[in-house]
SEPA-137222 format. One record per residue: chain; x, y negated, z negated of N, C-alpha, C, O, CB in turn. Coordinates in steps of 0.001 Angstrom, whole numbers. Glycine has a CB too. Layout:
pt ch:A, n.px:X, n.py:Y, n.pz:Z, ca.px:X, ca.py:Y, ca.pz:Z, c.px:X, c.py:Y, c.pz:Z, o.px:X, o.py:Y, o.pz:Z, cb.px:X, cb.py:Y, cb.pz:Z
...
This chain:
pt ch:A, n.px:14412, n.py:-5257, n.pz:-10318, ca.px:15375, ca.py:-4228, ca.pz:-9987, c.px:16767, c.py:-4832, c.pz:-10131, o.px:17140, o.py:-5726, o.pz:-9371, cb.px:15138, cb.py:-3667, cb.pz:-8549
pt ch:A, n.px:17346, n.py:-4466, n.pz:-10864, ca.px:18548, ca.py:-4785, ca.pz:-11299, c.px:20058, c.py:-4875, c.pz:-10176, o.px:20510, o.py:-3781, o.pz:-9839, cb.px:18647, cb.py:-3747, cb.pz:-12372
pt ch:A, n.px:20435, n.py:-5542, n.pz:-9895, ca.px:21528, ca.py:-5641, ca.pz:-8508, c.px:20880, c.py:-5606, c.pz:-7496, o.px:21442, o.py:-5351, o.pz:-6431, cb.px:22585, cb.py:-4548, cb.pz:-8253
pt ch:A, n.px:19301, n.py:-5894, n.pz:-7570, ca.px:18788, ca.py:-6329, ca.pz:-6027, c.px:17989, c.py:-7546, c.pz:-5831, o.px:17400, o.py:-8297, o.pz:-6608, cb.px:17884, cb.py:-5259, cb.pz:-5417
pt ch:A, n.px:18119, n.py:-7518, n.pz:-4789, ca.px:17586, ca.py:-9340, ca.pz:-4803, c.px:15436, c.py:-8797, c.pz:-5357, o.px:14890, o.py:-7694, o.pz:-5338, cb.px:17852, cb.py:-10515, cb.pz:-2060
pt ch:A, n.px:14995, n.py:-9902, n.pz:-5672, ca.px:13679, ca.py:-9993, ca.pz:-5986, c.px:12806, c.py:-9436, c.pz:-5094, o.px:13110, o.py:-9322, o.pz:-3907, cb.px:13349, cb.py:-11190, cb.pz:-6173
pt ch:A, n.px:11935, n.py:-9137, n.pz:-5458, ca.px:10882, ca.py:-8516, ca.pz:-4420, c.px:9773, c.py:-8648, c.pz:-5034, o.px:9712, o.py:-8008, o.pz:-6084, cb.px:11025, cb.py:-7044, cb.pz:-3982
pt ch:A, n.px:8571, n.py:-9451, n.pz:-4668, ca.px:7156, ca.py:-10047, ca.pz:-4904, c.px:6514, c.py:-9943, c.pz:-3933, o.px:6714, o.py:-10166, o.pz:-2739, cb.px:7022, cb.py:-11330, cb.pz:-5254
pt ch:A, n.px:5264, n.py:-9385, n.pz:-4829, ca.px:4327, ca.py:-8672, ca.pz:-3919, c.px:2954, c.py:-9025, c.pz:-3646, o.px:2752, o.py:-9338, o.pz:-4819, cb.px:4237, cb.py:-7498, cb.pz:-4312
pt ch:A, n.px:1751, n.py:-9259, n.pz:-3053, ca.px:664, ca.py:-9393, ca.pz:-3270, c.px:-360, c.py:-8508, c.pz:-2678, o.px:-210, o.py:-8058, o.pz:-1542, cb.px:535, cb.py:-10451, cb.pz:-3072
pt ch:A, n.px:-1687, n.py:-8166, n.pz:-3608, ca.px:-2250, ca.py:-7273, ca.pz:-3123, c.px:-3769, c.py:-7589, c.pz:-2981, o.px:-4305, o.py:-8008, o.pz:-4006, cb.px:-1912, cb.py:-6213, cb.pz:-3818
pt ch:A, n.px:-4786, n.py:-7414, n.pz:-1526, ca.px:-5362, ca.py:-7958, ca.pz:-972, c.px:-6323, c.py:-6603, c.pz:-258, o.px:-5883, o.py:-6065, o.pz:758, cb.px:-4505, cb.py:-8928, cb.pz:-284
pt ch:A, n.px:-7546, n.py:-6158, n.pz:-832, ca.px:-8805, ca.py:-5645, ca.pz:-19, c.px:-7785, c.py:-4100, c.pz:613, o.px:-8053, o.py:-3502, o.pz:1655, cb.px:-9527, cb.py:-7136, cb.pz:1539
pt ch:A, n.px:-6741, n.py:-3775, n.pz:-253, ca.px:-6004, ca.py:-2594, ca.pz:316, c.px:-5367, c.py:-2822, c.pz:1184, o.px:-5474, o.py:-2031, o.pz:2122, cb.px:-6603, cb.py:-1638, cb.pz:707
pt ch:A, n.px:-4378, n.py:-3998, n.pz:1347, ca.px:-3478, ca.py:-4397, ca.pz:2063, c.px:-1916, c.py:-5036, c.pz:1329, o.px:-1906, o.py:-6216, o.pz:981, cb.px:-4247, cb.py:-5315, cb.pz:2839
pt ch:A, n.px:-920, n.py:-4358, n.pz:1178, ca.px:167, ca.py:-4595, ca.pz:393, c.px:1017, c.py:-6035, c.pz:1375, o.px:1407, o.py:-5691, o.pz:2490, cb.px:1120, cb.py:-2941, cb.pz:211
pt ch:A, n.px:1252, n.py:-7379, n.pz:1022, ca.px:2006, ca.py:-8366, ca.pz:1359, c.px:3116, c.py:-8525, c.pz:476, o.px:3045, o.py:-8483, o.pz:-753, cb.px:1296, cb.py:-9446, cb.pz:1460
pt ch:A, n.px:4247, n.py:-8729, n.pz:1226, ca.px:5300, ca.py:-8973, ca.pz:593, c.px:6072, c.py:-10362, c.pz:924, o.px:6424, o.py:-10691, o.pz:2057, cb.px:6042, cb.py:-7872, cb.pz:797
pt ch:A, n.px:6261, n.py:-11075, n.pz:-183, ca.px:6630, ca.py:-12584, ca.pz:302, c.px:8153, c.py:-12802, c.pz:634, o.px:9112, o.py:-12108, o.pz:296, cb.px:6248, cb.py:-13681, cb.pz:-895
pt ch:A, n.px:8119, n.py:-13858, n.pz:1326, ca.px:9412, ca.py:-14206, ca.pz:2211, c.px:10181, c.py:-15102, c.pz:1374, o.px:9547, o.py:-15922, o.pz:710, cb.px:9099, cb.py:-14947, cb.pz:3686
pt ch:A, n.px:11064, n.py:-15088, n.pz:1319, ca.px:11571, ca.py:-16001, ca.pz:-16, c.px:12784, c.py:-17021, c.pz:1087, o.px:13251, o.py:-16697, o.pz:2178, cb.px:12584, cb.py:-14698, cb.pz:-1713
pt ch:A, n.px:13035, n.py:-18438, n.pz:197, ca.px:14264, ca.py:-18832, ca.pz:732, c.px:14399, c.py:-19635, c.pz:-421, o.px:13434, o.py:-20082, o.pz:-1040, cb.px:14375, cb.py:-19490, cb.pz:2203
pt ch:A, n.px:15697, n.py:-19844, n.pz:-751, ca.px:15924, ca.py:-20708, ca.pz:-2428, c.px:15132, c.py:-20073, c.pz:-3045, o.px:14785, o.py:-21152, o.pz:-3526, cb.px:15551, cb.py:-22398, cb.pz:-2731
pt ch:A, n.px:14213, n.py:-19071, n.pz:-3720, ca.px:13816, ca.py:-19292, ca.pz:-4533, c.px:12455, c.py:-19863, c.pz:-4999, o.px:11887, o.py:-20200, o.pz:-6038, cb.px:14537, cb.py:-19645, cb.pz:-4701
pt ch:A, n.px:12173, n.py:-19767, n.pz:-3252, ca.px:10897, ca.py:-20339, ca.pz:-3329, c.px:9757, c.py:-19521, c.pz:-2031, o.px:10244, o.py:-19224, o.pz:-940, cb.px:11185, cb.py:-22123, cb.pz:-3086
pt ch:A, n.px:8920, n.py:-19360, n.pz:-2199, ca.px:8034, ca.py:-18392, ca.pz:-1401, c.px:7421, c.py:-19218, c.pz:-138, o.px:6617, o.py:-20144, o.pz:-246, cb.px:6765, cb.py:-17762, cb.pz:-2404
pt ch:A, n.px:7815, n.py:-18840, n.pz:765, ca.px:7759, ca.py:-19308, ca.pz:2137, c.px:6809, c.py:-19011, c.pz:3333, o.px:6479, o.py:-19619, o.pz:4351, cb.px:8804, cb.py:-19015, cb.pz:2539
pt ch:A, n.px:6431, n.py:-17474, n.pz:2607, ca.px:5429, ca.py:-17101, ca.pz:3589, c.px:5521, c.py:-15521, c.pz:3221, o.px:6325, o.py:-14945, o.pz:2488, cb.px:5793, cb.py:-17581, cb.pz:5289
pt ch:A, n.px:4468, n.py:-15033, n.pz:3948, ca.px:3591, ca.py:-13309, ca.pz:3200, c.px:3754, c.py:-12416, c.pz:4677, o.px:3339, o.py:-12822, o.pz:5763, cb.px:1131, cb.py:-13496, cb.pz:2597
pt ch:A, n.px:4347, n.py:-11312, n.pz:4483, ca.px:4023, ca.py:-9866, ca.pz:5589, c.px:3753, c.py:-9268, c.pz:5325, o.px:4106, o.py:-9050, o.pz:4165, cb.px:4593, cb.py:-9144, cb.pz:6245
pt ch:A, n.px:2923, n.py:-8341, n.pz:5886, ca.px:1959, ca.py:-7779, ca.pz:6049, c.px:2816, c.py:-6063, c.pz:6280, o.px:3029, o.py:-5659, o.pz:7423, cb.px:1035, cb.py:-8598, cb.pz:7262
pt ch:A, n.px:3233, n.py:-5198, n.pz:5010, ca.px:4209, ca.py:-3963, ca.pz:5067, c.px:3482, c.py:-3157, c.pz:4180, o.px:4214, o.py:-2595, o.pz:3365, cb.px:5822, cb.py:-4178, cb.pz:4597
pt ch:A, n.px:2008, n.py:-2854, n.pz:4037, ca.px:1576, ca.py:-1699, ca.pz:4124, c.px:214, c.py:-1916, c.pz:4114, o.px:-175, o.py:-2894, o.pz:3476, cb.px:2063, cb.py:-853, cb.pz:3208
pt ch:A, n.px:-932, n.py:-943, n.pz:4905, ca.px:-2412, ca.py:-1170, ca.pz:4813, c.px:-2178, c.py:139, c.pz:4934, o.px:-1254, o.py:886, o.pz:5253, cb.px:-3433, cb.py:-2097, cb.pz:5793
pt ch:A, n.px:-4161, n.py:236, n.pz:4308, ca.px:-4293, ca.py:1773, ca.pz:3963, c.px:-5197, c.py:1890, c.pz:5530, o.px:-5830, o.py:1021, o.pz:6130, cb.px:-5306, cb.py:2281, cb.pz:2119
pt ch:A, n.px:-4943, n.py:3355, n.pz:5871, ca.px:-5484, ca.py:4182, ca.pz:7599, c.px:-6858, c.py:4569, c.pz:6687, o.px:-6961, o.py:5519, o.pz:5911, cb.px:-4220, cb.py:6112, cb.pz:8533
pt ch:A, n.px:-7610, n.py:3820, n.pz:6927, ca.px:-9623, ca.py:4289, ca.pz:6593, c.px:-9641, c.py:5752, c.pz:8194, o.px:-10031, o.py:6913, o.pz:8068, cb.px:-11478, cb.py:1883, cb.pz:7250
pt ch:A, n.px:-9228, n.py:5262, n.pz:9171, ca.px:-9315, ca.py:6210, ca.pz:10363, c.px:-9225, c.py:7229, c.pz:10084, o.px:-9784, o.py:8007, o.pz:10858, cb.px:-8552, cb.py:6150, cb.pz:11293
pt ch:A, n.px:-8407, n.py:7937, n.pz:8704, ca.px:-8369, ca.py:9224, ca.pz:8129, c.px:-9504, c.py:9628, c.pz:7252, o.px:-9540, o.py:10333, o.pz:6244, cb.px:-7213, cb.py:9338, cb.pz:7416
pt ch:A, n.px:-10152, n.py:9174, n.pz:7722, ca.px:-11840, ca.py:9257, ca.pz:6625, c.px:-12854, c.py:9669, c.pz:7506, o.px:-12570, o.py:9649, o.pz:8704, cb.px:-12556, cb.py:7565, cb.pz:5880
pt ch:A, n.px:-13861, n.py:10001, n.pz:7205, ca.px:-14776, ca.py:10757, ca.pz:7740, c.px:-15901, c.py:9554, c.pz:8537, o.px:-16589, o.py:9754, o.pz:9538, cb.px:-15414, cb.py:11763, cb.pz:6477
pt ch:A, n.px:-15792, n.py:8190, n.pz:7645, ca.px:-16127, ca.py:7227, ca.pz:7215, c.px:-15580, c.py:6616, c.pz:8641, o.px:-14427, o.py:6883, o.pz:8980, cb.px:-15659, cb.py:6869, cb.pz:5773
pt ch:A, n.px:-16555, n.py:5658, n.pz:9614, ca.px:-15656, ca.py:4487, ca.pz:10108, c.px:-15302, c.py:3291, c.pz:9297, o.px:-15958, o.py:3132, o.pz:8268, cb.px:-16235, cb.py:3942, cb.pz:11210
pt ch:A, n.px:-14686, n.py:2712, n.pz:9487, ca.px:-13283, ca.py:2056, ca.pz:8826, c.px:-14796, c.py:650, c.pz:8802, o.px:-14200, o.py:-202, o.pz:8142, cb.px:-11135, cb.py:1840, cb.pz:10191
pt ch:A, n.px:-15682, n.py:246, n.pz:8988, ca.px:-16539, ca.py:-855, ca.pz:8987, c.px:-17284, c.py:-469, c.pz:7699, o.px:-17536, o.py:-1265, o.pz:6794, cb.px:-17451, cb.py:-1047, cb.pz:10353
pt ch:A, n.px:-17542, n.py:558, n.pz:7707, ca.px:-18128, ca.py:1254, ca.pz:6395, c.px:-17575, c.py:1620, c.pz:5457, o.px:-17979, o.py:2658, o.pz:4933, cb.px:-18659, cb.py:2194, cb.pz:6505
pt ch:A, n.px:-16551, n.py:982, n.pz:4940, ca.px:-15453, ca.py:1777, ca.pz:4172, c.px:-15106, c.py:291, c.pz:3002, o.px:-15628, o.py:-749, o.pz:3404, cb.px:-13810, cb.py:2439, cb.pz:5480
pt ch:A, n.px:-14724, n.py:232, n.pz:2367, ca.px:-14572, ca.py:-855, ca.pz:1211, c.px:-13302, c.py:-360, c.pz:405, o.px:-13061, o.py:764, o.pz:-37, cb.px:-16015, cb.py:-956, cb.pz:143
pt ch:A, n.px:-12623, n.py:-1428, n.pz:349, ca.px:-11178, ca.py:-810, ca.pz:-1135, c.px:-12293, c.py:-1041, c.pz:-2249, o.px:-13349, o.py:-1672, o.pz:-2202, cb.px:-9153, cb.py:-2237, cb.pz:-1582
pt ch:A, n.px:-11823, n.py:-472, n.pz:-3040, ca.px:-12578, ca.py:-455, ca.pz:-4132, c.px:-11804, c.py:-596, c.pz:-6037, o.px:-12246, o.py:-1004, o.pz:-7111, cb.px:-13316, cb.py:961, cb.pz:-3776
pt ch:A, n.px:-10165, n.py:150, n.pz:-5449, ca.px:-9216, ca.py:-407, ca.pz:-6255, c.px:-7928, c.py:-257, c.pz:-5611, o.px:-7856, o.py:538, o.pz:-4673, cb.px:-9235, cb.py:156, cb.pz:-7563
pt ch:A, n.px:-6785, n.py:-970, n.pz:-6012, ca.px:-5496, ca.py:-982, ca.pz:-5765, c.px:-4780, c.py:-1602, c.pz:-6522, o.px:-5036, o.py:-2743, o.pz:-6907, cb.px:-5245, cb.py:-1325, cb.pz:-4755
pt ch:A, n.px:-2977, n.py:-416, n.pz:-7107, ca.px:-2693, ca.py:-887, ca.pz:-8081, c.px:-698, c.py:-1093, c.pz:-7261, o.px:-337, o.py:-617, o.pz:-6184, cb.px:-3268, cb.py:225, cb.pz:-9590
pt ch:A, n.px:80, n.py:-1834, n.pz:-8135, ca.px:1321, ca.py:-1620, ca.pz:-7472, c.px:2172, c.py:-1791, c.pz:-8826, o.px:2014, o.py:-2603, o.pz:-9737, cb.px:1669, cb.py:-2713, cb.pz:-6134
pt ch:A, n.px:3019, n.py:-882, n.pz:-8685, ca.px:3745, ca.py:-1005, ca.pz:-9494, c.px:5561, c.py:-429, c.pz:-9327, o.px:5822, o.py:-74, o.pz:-8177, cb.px:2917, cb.py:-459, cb.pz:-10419
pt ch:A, n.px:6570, n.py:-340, n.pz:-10188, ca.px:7954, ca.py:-220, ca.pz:-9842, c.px:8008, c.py:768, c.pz:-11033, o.px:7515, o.py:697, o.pz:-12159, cb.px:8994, cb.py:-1657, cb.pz:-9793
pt ch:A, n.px:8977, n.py:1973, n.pz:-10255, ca.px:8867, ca.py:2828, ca.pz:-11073, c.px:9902, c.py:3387, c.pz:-11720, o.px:9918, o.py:4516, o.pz:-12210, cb.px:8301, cb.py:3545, cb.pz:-10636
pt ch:A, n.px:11008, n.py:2370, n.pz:-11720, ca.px:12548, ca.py:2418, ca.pz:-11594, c.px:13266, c.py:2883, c.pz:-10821, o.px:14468, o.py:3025, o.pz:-11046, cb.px:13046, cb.py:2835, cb.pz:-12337
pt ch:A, n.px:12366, n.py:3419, n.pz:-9120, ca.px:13514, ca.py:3732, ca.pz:-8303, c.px:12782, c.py:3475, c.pz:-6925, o.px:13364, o.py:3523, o.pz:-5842, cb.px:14188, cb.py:5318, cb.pz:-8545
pt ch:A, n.px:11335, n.py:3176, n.pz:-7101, ca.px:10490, ca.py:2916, ca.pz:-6085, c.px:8991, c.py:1694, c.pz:-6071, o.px:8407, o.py:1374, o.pz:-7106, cb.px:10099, cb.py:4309, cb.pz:-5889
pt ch:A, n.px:8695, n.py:1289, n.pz:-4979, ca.px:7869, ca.py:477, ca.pz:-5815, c.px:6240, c.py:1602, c.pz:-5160, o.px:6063, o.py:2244, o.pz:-4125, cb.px:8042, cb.py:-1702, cb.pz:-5331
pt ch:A, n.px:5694, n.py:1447, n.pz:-5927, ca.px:4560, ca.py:2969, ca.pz:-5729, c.px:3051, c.py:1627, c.pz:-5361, o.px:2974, o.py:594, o.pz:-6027, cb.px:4250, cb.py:4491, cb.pz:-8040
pt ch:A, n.px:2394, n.py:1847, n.pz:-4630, ca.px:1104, ca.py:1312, ca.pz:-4931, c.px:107, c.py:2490, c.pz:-4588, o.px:499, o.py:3492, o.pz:-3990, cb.px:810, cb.py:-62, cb.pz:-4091
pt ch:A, n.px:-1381, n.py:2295, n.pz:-5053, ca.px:-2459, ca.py:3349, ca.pz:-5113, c.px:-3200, c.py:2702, c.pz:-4331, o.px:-2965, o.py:1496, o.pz:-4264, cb.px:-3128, cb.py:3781, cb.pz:-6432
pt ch:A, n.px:-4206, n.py:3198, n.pz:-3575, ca.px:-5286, ca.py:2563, ca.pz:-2868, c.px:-6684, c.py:3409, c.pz:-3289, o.px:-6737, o.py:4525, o.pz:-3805, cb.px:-4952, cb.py:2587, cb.pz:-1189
pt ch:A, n.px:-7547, n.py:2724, n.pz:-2993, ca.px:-9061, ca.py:3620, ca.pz:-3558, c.px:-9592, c.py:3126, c.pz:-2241, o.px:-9204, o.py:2107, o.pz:-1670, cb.px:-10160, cb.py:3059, cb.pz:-5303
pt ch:A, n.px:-10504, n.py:3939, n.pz:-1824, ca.px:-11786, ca.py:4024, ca.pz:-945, c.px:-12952, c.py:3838, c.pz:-1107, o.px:-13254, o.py:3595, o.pz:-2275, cb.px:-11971, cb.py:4892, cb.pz:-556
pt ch:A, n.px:-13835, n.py:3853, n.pz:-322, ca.px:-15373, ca.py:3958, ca.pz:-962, c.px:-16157, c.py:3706, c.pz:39, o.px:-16014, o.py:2542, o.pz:413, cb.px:-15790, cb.py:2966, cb.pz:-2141
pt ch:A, n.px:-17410, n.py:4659, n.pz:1014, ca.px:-17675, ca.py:4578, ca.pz:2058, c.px:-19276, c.py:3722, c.pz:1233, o.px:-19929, o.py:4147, o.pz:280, cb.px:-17519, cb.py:6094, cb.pz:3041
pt ch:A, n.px:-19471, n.py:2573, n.pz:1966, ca.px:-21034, ca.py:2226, ca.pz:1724, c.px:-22316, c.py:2908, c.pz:1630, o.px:-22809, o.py:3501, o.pz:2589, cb.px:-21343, cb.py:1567, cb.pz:2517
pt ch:A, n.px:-22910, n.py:2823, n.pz:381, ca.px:-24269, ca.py:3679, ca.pz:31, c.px:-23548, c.py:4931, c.pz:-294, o.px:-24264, o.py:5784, o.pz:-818, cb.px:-25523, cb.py:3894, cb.pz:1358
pt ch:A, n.px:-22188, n.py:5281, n.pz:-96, ca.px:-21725, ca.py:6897, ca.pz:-1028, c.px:-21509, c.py:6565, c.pz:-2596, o.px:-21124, o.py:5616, o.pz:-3279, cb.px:-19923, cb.py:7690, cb.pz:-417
pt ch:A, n.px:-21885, n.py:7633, n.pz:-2743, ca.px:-21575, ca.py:7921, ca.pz:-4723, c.px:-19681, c.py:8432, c.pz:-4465, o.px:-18895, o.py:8719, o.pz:-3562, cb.px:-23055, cb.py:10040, cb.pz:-5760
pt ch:A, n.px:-19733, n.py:8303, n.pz:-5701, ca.px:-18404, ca.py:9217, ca.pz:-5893, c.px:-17036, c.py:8125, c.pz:-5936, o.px:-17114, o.py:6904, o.pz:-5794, cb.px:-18244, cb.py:10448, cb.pz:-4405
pt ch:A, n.px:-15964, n.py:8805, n.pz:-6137, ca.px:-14728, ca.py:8323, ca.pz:-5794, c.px:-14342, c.py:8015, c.pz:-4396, o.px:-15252, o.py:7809, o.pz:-3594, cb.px:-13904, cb.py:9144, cb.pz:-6241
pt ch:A, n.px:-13231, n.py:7964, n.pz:-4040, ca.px:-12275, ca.py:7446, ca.pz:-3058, c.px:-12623, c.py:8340, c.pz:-1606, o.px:-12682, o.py:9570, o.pz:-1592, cb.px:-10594, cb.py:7676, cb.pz:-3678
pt ch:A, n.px:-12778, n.py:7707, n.pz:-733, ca.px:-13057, ca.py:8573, ca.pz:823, c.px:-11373, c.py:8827, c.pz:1196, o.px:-10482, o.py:8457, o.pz:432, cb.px:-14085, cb.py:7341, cb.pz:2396
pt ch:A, n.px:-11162, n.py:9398, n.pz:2273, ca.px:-10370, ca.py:9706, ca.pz:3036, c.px:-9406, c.py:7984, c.pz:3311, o.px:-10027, o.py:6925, o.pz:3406, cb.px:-11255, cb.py:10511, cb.pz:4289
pt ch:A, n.px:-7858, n.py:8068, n.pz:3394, ca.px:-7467, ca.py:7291, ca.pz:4277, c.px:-7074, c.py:5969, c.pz:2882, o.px:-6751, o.py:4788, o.pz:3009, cb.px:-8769, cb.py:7045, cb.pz:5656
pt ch:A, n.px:-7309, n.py:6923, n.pz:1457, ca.px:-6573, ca.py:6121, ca.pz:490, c.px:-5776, c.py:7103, c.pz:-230, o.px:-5796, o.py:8300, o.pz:58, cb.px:-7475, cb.py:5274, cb.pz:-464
pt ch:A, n.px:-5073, n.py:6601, n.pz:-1168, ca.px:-3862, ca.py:7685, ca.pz:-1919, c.px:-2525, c.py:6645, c.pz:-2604, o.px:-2371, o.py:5519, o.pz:-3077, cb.px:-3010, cb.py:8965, cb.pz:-397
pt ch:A, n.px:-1887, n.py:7647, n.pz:-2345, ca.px:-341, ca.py:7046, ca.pz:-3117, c.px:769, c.py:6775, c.pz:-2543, o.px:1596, o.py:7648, o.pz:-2279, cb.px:259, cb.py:7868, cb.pz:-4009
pt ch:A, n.px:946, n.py:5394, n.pz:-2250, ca.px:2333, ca.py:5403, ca.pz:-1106, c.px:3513, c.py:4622, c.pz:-2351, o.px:3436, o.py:3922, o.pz:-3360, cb.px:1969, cb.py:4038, cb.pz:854
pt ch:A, n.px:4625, n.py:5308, n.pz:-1459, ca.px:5983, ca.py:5021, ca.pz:-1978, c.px:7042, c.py:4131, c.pz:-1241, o.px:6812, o.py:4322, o.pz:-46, cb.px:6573, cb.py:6243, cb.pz:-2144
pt ch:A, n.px:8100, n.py:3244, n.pz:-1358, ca.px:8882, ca.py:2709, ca.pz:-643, c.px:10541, c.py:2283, c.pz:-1770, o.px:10838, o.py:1508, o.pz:-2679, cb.px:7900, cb.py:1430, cb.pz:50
pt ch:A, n.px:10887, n.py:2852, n.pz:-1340, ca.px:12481, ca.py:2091, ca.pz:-2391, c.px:12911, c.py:811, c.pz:-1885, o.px:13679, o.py:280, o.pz:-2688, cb.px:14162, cb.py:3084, cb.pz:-2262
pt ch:A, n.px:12611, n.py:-187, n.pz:-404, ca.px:12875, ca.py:-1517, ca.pz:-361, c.px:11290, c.py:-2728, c.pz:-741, o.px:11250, o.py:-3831, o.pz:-1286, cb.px:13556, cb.py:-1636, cb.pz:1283
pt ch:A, n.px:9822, n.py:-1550, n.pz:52, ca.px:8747, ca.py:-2353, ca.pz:27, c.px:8620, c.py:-3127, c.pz:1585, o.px:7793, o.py:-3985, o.pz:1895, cb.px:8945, cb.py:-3368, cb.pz:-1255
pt ch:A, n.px:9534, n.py:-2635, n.pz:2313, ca.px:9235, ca.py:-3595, ca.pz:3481, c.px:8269, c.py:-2672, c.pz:4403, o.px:7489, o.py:-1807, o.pz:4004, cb.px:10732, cb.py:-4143, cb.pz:4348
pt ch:A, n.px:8528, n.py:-3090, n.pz:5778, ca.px:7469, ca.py:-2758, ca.pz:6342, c.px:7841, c.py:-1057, c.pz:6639, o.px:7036, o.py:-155, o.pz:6406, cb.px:7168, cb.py:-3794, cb.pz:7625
pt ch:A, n.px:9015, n.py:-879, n.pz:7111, ca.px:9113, ca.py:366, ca.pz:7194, c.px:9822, c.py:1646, c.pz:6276, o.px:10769, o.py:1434, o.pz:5520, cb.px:9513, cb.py:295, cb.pz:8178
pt ch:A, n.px:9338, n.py:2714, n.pz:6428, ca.px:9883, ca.py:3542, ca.pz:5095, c.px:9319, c.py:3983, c.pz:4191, o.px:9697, o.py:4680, o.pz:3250, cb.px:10590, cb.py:3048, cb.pz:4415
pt ch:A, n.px:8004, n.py:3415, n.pz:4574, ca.px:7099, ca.py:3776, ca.pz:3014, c.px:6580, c.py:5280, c.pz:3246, o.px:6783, o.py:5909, o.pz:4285, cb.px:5449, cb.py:2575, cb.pz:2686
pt ch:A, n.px:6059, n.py:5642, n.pz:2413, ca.px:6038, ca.py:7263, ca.pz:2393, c.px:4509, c.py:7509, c.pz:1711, o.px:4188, o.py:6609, o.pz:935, cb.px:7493, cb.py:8042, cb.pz:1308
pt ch:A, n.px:3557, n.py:8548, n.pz:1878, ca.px:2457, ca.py:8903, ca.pz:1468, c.px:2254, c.py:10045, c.pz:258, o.px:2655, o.py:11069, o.pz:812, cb.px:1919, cb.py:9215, cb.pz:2580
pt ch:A, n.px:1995, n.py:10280, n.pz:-603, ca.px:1857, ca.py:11669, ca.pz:-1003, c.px:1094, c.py:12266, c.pz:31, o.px:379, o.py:11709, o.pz:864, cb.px:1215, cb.py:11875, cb.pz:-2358
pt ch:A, n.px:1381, n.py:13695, n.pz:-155, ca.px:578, ca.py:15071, ca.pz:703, c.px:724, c.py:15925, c.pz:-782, o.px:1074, o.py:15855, o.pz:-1960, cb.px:1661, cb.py:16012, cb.pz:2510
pt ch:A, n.px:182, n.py:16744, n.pz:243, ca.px:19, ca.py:17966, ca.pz:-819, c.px:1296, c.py:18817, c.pz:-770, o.px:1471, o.py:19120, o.pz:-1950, cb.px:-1327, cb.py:18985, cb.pz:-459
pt ch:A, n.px:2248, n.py:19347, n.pz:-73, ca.px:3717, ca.py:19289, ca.pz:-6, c.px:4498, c.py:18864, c.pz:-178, o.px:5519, o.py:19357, o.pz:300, cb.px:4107, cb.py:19308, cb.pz:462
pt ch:A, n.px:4640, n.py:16980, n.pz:-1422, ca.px:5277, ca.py:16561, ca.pz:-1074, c.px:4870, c.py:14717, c.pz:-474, o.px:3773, o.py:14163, o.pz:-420, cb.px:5630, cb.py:17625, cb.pz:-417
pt ch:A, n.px:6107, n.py:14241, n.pz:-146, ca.px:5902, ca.py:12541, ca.pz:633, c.px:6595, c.py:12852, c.pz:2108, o.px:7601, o.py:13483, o.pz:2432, cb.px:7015, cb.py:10917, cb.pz:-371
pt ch:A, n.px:5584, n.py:12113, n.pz:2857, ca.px:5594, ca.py:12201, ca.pz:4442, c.px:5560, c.py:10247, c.pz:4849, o.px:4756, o.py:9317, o.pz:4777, cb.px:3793, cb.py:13342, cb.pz:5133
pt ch:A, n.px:7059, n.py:10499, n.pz:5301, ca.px:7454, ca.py:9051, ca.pz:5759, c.px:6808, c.py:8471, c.pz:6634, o.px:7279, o.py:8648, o.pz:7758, cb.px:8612, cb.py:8916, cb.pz:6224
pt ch:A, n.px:5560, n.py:7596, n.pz:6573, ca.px:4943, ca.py:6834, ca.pz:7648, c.px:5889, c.py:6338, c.pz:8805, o.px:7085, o.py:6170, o.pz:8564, cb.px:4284, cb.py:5659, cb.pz:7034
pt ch:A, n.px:5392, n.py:6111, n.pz:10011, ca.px:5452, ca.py:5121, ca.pz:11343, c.px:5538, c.py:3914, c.pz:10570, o.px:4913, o.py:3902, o.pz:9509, cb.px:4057, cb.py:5118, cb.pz:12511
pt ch:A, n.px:6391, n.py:2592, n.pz:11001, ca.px:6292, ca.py:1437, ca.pz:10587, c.px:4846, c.py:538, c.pz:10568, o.px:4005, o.py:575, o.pz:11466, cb.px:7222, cb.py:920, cb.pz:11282
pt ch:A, n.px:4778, n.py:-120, n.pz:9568, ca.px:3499, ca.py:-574, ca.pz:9977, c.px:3453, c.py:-1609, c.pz:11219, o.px:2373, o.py:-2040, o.pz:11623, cb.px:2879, cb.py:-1188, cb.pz:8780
């Protein structure tokens, strides 16, 4: 992102980390977005990421999460989707809905 400082990311079992930088050098990882399985029909023990992607979209950095309840067929359960953030930190990030993006609680 052009006129902003760096932002590096890592992505982990549907859990977005974002690293701590000092000089130039990576110092340590927080923990600024996991996907809510609790919104699934599914308890969250039974539930598996199955994919997750992140990417910058020239004005946001977007990541996807996938679901997948154990022994189910099919795509993605409840409690994965499409979140948005224009810094990536912990708070601010936003969900698609069906109306629209709904600004999460901090993580």
């Amino acid at each position: 992102m052009q006129g902003h400082d760096q932002m590096i990311f890592g992505l982990n079992d549907c859990i977005v980390y974002k690293a701590q930088t000092a000089h130039d050098d990576i110092v340590g990882w927080s923990v600024v977005l996991a996907s809510d399985w609790g919104q699934s029909s599914y308890p969250k023990w039974e539930t598996v990421c199955t994919s997750e992607h992140i990417r910058y979209n020239g004005k946001y950095v977007v990541v996807d999460f996938c679901a997948q309840a154990i022994g189910a067929g099919g795509g993605c359960a409840g409690g994965d989707g499409t979140y948005r953030s224009h810094t990536g930190n912990a708070q601010g990030w936003q969900i698609r809905a069906d109306k629209g993006w709904i600004t999460l609680p901090k993580y």
